[in-house]
C-alpha positions in Angstrom: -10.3 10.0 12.3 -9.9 13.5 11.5 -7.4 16.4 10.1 -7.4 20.0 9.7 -4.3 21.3 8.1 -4.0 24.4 5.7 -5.0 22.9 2.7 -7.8 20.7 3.8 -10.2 19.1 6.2 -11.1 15.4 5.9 -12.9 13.2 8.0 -13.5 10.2 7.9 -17.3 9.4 8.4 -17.7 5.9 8.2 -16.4 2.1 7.0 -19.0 -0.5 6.4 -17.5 -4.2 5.4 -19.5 -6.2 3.1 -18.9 -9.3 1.5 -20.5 -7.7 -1.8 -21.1 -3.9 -3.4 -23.4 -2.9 -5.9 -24.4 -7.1 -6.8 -20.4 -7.7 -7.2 -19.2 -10.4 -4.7 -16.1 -10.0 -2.7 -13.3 -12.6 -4.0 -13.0 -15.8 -1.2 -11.0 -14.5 1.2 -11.7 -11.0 0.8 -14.0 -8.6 1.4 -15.4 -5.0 0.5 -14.5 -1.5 2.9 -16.8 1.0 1.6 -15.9 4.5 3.3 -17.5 7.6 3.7 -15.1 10.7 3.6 -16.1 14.0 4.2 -14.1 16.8 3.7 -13.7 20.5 2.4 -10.7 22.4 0.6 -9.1 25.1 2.5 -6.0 25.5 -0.3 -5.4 29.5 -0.7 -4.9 30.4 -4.3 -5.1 34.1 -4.2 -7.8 36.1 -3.0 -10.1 32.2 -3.7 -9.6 29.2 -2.7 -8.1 26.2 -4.8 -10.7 23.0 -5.3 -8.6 20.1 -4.7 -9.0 17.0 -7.3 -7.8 13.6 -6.4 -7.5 10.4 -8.4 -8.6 7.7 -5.8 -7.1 4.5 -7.6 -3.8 6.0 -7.0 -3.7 8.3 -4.1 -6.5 6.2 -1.7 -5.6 3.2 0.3 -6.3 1.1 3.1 -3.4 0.1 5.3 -3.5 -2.4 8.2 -1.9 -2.6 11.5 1.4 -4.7 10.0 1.9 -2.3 7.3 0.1 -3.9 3.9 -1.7 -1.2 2.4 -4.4 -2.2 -0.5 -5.7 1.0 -3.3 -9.0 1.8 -3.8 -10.8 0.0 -6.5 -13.6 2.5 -7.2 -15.0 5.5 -5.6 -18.3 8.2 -6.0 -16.3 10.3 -8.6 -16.4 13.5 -11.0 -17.0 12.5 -14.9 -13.3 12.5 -15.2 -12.8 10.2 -12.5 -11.5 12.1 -9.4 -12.8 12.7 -6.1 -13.5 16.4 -5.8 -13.4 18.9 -2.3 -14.9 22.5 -3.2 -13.7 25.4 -0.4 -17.6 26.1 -0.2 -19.0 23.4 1.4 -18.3 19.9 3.4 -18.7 17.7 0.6 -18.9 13.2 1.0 -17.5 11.3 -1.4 -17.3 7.3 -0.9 -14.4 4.9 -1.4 -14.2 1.2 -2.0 -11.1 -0.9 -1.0 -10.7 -4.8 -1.7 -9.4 -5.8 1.7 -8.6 -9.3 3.1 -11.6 -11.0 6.0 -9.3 -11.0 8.4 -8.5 -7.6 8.4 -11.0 -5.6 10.7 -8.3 -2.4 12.1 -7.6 -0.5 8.9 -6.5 3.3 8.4 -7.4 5.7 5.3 -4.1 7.1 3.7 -4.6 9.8 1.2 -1.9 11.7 -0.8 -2.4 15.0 -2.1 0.8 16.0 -4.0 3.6 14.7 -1.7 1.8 14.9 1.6 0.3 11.8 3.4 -2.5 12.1 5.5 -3.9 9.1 7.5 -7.3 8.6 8.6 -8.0 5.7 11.5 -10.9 4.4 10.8 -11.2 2.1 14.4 -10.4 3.0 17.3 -7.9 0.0 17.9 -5.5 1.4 15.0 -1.7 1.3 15.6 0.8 0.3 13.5 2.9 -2.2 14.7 6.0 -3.5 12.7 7.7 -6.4 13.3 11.1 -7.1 13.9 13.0 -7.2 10.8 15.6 -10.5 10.1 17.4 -8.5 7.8 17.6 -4.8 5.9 19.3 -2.8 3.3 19.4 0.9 3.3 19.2 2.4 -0.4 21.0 5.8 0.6 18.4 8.5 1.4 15.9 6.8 -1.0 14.3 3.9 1.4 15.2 1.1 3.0 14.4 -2.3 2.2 13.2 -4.9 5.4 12.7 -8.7 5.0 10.7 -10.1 7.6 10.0 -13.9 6.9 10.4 -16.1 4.0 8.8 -19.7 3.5 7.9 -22.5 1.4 4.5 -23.4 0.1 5.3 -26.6 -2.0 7.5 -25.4 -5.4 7.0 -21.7 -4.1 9.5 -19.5 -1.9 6.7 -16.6 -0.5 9.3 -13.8 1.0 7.7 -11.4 3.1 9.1 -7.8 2.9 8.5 -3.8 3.6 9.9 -1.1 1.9 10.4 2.4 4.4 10.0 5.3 2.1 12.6 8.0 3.2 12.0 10.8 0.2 9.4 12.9 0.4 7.8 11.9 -3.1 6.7 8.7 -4.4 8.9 6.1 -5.5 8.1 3.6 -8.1 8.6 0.1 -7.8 10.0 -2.2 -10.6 9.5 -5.7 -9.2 10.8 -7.9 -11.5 14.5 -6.3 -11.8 14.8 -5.3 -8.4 13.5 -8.1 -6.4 15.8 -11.1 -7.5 15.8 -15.0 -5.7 19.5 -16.4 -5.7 19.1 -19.8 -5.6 22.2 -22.2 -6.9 24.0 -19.7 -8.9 20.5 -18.3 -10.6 18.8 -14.9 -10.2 14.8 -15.7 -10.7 12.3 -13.6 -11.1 9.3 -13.2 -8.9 6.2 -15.3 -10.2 3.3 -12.8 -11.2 0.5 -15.5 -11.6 1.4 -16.6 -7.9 2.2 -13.2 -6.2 -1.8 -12.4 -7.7 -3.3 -15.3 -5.5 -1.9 -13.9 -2.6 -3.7 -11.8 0.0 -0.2 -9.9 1.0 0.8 -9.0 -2.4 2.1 -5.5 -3.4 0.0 -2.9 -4.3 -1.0 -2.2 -7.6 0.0 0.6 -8.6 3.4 -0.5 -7.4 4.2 3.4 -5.7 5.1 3.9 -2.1 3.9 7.2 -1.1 6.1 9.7 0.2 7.6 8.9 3.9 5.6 6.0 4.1 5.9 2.1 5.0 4.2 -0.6 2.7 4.8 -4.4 3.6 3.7 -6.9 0.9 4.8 -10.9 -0.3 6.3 -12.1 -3.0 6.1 -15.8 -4.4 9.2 -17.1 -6.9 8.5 -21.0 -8.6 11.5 -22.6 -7.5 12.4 -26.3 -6.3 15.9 -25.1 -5.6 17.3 -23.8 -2.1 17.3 -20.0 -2.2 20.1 -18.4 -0.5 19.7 -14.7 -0.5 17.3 -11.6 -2.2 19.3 -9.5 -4.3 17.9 -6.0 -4.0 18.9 -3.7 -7.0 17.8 -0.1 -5.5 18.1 3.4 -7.1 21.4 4.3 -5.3 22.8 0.8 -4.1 22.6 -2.7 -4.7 22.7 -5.2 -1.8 21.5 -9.2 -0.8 19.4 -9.8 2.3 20.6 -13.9 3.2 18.0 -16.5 3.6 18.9 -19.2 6.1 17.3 -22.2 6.9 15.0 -22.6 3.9 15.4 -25.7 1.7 
């Protein structure tokens, strides 16, 4: 994949997946995609041209077809730790992504201020979202889509998206805005579970402006769950849960 806009051209180069980098082993389950982007500034500041810095561990990320996206974990960067394009040349910088086996048809997203660029990097690449069971619009911030929810022993994993509708990022607080109602309690999303899954959010926790991310969420609970409460920036609302025990 390639763009050309009037602040920059990018390309993407190359993906390689490897089950380790640099002597590091992949986690089971997951593996390494180490990308090649090329790209030069073309951001007028004047009479010269701007260089364009970006800090890869929060503006770089890997999404796959059904909408999870995963952030780079380390890059080919300057001494203070961005990824640099100069206007005077086609530079390559390289960015690594934890990404799960199974995932083979990825795209490159990049932010640089509140634009989104994305980058296939196979030719197969399409999103495709599922039908949502349920939703709840958050005014003109996003909208909030619950796709599945099941039990694995004393867990309840909910799967859900979140469709960015602002054209800046929004910050997530998990914890107080994704609540389990289950026999008159509201409980909290279990962080030592939600890290052993390969769906979990994203960390940083930031959807990117105009964007979709899809990710799980695990709650420790033995008790029948009846709805998610959603506490949003400009509404609160509950997306039901039938059928789960």
């Amino acid at each position: 994949g390639s763009i050309k806009d009037e602040m920059i051209e990018l390309a993407a180069l190359k993906m390689d997946l490897r089950l380790d980098f640099e002597e590091e082993e992949a986690p089971e389950g997951w593996r390494y995609a180490v990308v090649d982007l090329g790209g030069k500034s073309l951001s007028q500041g004047g009479r010269v041209k701007n260089i364009i810095q970006i800090e890869p561990l929060e503006y770089t990320w890997l999404q796959t077809t059904d909408g999870f996206i995963y952030y780079c974990v380390g890059a080919t960067t300057t001494e203070d730790g961005y990824i640099r394009f100069t206007p005077e040349v086609f530079q390559t910088q390289q960015l690594r992504f934890l990404v799960p086996a199974a995932d083979k048809d990825l795209a490159l997203g990049i932010r640089i201020q509140n634009k989104v660029y994305t980058l296939p990097l196979s030719p197969d690449f399409s999103l495709k979202l599922a039908k949502a069971l349920a939703s709840h619009r958050d005014g003109k911030t996003m909208e909030i889509r619950l796709f599945g929810a099941r039990r694995e022993g004393d867990e309840i994993i909910l799967d859900l998206g979140i469709q960015s509708l602002v054209g800046s990022g929004i910050e997530i607080q998990t914890s107080p805005q994704f609540m389990l109602e289950a026999e008159g309690e509201k409980i909290e999303f279990d962080e030592a579970a939600t890290a052993e899954l390969l769906r979990r959010p994203p960390e940083p926790f930031i959807v990117p402006p105009q964007t979709f991310i899809r990710f799980e969420l695990a709650y420790d609970t033995a008790a029948a769950p009846a709805a998610l409460h959603y506490r949003g920036y400009e509404s609160e609302g509950k997306l039901p849960l039938p059928g789960l025990k």
